[in-house]
Kinemage of the C-alpha trace (Angstrom):
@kinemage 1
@onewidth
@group {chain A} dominant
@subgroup {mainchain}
@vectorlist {calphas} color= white
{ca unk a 1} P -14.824 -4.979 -16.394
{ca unk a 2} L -11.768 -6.993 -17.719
{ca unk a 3} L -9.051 -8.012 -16.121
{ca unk a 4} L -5.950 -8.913 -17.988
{ca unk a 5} L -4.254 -10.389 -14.800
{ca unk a 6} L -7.060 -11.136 -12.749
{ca unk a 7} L -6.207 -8.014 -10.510
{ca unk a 8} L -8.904 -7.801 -8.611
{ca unk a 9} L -9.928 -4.527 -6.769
{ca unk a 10} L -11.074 -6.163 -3.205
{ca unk a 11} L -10.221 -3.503 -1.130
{ca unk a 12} L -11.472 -2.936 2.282
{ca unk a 13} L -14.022 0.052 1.758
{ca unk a 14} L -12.080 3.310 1.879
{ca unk a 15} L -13.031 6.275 3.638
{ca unk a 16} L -13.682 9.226 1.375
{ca unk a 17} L -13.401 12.857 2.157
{ca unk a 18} L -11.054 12.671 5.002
{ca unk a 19} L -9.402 16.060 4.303
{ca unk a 20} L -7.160 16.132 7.159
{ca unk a 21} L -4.584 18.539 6.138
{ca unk a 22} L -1.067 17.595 6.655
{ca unk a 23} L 1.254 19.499 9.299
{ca unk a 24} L 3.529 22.126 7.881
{ca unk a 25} L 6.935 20.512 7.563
{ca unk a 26} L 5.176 17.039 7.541
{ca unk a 27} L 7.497 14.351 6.277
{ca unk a 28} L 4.713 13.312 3.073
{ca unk a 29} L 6.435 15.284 0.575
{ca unk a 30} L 4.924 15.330 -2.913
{ca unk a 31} L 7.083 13.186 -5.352
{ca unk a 32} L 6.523 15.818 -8.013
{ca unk a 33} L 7.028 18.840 -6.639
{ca unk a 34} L 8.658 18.284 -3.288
{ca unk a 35} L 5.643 20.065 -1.356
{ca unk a 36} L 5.116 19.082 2.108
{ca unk a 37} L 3.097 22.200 3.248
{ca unk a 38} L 0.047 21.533 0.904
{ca unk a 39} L -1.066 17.701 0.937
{ca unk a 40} L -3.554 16.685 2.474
{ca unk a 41} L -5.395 13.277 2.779
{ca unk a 42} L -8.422 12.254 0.246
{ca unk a 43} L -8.996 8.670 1.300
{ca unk a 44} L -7.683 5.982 3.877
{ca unk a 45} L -8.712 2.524 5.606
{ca unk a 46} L -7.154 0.415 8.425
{ca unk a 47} L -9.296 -2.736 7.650
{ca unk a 48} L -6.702 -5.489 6.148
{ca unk a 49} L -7.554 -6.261 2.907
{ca unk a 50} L -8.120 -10.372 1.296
{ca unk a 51} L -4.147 -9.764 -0.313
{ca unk a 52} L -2.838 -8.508 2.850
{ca unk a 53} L -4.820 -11.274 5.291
{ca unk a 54} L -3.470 -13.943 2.992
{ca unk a 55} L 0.551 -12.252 4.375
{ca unk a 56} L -0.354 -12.046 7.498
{ca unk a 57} L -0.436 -8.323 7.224
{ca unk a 58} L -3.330 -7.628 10.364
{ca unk a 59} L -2.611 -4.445 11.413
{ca unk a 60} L -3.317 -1.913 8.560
{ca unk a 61} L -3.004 1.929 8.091
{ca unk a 62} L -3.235 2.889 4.051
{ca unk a 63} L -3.835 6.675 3.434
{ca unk a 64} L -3.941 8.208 -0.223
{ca unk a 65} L -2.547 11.919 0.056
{ca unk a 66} L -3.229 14.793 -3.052
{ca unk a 67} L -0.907 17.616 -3.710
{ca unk a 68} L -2.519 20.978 -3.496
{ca unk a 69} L 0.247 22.430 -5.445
{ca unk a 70} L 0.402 20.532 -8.164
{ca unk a 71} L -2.436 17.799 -7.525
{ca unk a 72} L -0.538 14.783 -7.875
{ca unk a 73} L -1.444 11.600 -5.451
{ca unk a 74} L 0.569 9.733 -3.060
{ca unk a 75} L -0.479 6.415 -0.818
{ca unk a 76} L 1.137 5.664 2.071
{ca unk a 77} L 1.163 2.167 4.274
{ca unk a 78} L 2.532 1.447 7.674
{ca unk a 79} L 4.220 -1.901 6.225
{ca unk a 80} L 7.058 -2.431 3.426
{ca unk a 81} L 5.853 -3.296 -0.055
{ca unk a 82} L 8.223 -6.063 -0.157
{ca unk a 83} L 5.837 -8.123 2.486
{ca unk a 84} L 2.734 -7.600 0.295
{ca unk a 85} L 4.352 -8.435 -2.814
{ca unk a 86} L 5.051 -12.035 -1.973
{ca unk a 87} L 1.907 -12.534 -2.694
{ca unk a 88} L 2.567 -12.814 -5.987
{ca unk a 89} L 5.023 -15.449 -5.989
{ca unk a 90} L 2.349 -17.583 -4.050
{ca unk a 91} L -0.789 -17.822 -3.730
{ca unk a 92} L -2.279 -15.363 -6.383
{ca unk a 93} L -2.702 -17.900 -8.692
{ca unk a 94} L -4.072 -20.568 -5.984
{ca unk a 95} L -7.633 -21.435 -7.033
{ca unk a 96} L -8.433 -21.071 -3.201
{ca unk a 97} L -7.383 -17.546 -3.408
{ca unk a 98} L -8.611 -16.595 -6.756
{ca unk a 99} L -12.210 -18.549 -6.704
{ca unk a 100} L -11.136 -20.587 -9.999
{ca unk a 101} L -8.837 -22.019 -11.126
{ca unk a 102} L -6.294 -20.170 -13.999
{ca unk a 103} L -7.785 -22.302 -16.865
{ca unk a 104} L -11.228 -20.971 -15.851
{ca unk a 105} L -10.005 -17.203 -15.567
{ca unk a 106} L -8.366 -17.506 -19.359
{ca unk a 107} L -11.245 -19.247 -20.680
{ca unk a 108} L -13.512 -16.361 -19.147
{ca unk a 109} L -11.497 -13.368 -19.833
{ca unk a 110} L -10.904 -14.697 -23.952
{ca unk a 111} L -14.040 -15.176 -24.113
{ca unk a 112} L -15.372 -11.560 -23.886
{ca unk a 113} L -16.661 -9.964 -27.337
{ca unk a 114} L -13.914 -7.735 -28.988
{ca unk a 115} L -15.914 -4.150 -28.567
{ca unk a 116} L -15.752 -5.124 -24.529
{ca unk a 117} L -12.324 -6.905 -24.361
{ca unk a 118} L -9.488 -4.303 -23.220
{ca unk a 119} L -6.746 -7.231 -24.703
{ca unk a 120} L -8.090 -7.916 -28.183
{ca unk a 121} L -8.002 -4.210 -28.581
{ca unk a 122} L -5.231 -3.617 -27.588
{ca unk a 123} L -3.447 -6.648 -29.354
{ca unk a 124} L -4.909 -4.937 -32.604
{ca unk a 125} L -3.846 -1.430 -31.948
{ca unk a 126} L -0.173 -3.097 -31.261
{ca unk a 127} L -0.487 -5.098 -34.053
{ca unk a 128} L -1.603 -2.541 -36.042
{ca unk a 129} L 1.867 -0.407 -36.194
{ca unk a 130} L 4.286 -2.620 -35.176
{ca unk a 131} L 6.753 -5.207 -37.034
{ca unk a 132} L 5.582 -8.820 -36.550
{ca unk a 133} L 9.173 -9.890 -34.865
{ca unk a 134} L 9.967 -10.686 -31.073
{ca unk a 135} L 8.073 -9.315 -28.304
{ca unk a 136} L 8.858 -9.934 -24.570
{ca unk a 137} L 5.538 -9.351 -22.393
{ca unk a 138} L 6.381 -8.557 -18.687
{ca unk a 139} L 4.307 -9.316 -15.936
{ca unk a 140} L 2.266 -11.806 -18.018
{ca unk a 141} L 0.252 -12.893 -15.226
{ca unk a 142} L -2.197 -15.834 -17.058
{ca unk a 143} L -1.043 -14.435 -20.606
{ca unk a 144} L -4.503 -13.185 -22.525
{ca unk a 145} L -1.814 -10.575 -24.324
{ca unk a 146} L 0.706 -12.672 -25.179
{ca unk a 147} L -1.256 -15.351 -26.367
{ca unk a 148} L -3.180 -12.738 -28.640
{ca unk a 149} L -0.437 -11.657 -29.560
{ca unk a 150} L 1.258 -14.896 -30.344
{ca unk a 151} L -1.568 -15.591 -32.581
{ca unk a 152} L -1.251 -12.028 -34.474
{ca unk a 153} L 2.097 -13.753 -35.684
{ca unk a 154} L 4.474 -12.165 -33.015
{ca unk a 155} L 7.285 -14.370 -31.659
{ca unk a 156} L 6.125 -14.098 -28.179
{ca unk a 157} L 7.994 -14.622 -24.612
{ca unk a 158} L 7.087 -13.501 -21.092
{ca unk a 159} L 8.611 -12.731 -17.720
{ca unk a 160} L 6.441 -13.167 -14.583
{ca unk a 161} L 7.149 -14.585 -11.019
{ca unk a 162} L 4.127 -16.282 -10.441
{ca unk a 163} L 5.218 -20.184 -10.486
{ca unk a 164} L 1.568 -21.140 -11.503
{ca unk a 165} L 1.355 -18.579 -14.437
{ca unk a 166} L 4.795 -19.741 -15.653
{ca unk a 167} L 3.959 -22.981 -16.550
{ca unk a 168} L 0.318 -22.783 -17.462
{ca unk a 169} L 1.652 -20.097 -20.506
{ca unk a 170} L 3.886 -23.300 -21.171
{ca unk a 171} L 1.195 -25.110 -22.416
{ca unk a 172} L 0.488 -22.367 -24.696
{ca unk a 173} L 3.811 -22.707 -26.254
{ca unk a 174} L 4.759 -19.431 -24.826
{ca unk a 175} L 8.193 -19.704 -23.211
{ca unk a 176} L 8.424 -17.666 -19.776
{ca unk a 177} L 10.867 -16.606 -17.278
{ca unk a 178} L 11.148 -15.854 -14.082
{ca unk a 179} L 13.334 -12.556 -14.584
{ca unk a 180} L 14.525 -10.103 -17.215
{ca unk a 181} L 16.656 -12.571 -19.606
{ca unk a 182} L 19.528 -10.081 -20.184
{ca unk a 183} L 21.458 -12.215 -22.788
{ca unk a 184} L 17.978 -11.509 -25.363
{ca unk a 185} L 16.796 -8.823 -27.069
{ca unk a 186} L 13.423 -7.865 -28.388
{ca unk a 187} L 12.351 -5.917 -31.568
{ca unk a 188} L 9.680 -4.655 -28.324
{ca unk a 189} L 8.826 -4.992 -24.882
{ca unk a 190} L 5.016 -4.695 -23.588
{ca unk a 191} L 4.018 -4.364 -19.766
{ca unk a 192} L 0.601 -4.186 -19.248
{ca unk a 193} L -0.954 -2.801 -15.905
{ca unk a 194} L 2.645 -3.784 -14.163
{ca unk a 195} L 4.067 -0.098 -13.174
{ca unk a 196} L 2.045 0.160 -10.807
{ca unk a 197} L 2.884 -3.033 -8.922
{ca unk a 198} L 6.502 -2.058 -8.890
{ca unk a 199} L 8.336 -0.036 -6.289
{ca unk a 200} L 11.186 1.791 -8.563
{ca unk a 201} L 9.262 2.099 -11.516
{ca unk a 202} L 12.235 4.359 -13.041
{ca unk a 203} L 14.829 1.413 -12.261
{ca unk a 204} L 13.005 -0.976 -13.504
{ca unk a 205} L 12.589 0.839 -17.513
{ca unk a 206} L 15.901 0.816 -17.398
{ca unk a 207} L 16.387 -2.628 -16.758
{ca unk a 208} L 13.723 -3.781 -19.279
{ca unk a 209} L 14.982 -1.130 -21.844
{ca unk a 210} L 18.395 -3.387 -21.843
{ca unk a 211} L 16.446 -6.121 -23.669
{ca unk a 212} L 14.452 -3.737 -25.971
{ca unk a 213} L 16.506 -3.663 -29.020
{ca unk a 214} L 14.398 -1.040 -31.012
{ca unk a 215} L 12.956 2.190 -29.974
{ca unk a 216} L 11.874 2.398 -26.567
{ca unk a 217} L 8.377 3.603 -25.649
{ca unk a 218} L 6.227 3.431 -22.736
{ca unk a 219} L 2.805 1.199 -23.637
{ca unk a 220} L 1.967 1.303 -19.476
């Protein structure tokens, strides 16, 4: 598979088919519905992942709970989200960490055929109905969608917090910040695979949607 970021899914193996039901009155309550009498949990593991070794995060309890009510999922961790995400800011990037070296991961991940490459499709599909103006890509990680779209004739910048990523999408004349930048607007906004890195997904649309001159639509 492709990876626009690199993501990688190096997860300690899970346990499947725990189904444990939760207490009644347990404190998971379902996000959707508010349930706490019906979850229950489908999958968990309490061996540290390579992410959370490279935070010092040792001690590890991840559970993923379903609804019964209305089937949505929850996961749950016995650390804040806040300590994990640092990896992002360093280290992701590192060649040490990664097992090549950002140049290496573009190269690779540009270089997949069009029928099997999830960003050339998708920089045609966006291409293919939207105005060739200003586009701000957030959470550009090594910037295979920008740079697509960049050469598709958009005006392209990015926001990520990865020092490494910032200045490699330099040298593909891509400017790129290290937050929102408030005083710009965008004819539209792209983030792609990033909702589900963030905490307050709902706060954060609203903060992008600031910068998002046009109509405002989710492309998660």
């Amino acid at each position: 598979g492709e990876a626009q970021r690199g993501y990688g899914q190096h997860y300690a193996p899970v346990v499947q088919g725990n189904s444990q039901k939760a207490k009644e009155g347990g404190t998971v309550a379902c996000l959707i519905c508010a349930s706490k009498n019906a979850q229950e949990i489908v999958a968990s593991y309490d061996t540290p992942d390579k992410y959370e070794e490279y935070v010092g995060i040792n001690k590890v309890n991840r559970e993923w709970w379903r609804c019964g009510h209305c089937g949505n999922y929850k996961q749950t961790r016995n650390y804040d989200l806040w300590i994990l995400e640092k990896i992002y800011e360093s280290g992701y990037r590192e060649p040490k960490f990664r097992g090549e070296s950002i140049d290496q991961a573009f190269s690779r991940i540009v270089s997949i055929p069009w029928r099997d490459s999830e960003n050339k499709r998708r920089a045609e599909w966006f291409s293919s109905f939207t105005a060739h103006e200003s586009v701000l890509d957030v959470g550009a990680g090594i910037g295979v969608f920008p740079v697509l779209l960049k050469d598709f004739g958009y005006e392209v910048e990015c926001v990520e917090t990865n020092r490494i990523s910032r200045e490699f999408l330099s040298t593909k004349g891509i400017k790129c910040y290290e937050g929102i930048p408030y005083d710009h607007a965008y004819w539209a906004v792209s983030l792609v695979h990033v909702l589900e890195h963030i905490a307050e997904p709902d706060d954060f649309l609203k903060a992008v949607k600031k910068v998002c001159r046009r109509r405002y639509r989710d492309w998660e």
